[in-house]
Structures are given as structure tokens and as C-alpha cells.
C-alpha positions in Angstrom: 125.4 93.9 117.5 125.3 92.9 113.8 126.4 89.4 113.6 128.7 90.9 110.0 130.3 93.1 112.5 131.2 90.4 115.1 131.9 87.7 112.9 134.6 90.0 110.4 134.9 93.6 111.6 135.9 92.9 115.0 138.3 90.3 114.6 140.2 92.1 111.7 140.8 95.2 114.0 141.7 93.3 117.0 143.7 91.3 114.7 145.6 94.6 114.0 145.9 95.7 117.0 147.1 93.0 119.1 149.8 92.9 116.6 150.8 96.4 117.2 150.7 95.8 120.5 153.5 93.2 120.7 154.9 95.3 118.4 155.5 98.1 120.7 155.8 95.9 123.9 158.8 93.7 121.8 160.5 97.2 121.1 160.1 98.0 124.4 161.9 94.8 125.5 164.9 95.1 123.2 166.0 98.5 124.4 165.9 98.0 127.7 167.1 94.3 127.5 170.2 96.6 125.4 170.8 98.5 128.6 171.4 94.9 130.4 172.7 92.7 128.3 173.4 93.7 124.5 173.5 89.8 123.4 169.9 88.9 124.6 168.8 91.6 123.0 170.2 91.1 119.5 169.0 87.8 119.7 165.5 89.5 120.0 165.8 91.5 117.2 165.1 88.5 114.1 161.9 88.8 116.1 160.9 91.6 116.0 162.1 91.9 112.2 159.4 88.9 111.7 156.5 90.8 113.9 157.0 93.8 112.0 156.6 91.6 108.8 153.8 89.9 110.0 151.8 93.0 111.2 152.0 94.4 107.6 150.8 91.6 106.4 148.1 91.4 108.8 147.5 95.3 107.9 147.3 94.4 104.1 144.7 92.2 104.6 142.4 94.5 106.4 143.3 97.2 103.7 142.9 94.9 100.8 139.4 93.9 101.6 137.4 96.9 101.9 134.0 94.9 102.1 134.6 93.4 105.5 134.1 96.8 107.0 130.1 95.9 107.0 129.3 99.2 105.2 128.9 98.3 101.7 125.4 96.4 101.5 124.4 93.5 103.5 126.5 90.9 101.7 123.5 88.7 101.6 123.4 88.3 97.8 125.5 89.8 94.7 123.0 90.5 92.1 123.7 90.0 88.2 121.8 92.5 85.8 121.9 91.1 82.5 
């Protein structure tokens, strides 16, 4: 595997995903935690308004660097033509 891939690619999409994942496992948890006991639940939800923040952040930053998918060049130098 390239060592670009493993070192950026990799972590930037599992950073993503893990985040969606406790995304949809935290949703998960406040409606049926609603069902039981409505006040646990609302106390779950400036949670989930913070992991919902902090996924699109994490999303922006894979988005906003479109180098770090390994695809453009080798990254081993920038040239200068003068």
C-alpha cells in the first residue's frame, strides 16, 4: 500500500466515518431512550447537536484539502518555473 495513502487517505475517511457512525448510533440512542424516559434523552440531545457540529467540521476538512486524496502527483516536491 502507498505509504501517502496510509499515512493521509485512510485516516481522513475513517476519520469521517467513525464520526458518522456515532452519529447514527447517538440518534439511535435518543429515540429510543425517548420511548423510556423523555429527560435522559433530552439531556442527550446538546450531544448530539455538538457531534453533528463536529462531523461537519471533520467533513470540511477532507473536502477542503483535495490533495490528500493521493491522486494529484506524488507530493514529493512543488516545482517553481521561473
Amino acid at each position: 500500500m502507498n505509504d501517502f495513502v496510509s499515512t493521509y487517505l485512510l485516516p481522513a475517511l475513517l476519520m469521517v466515518g467513525q464520526s458518522l457512525l456515532l452519529l447514527v448510533t447517538l440518534l439511535l440512542t435518543v429515540v429510543l431512550a425517548w420511548r423510556v424516559r423523555r429527560g435522559a434523552a433530552a439531556l442527550l440531545l446538546p450531544y448530539l447537536a455538538w457531534v453533528c457540529f463536529a462531523s461537519f467540521l471533520n467533513l470540511q476538512i477532507v473536502q477542503l484539502n483535495p490533495g490528500m486524496d493521493g491522486v494529484a502527483g506524488s507530493g514529493a516536491a512543488v516545482r517553481v518555473q521561473l
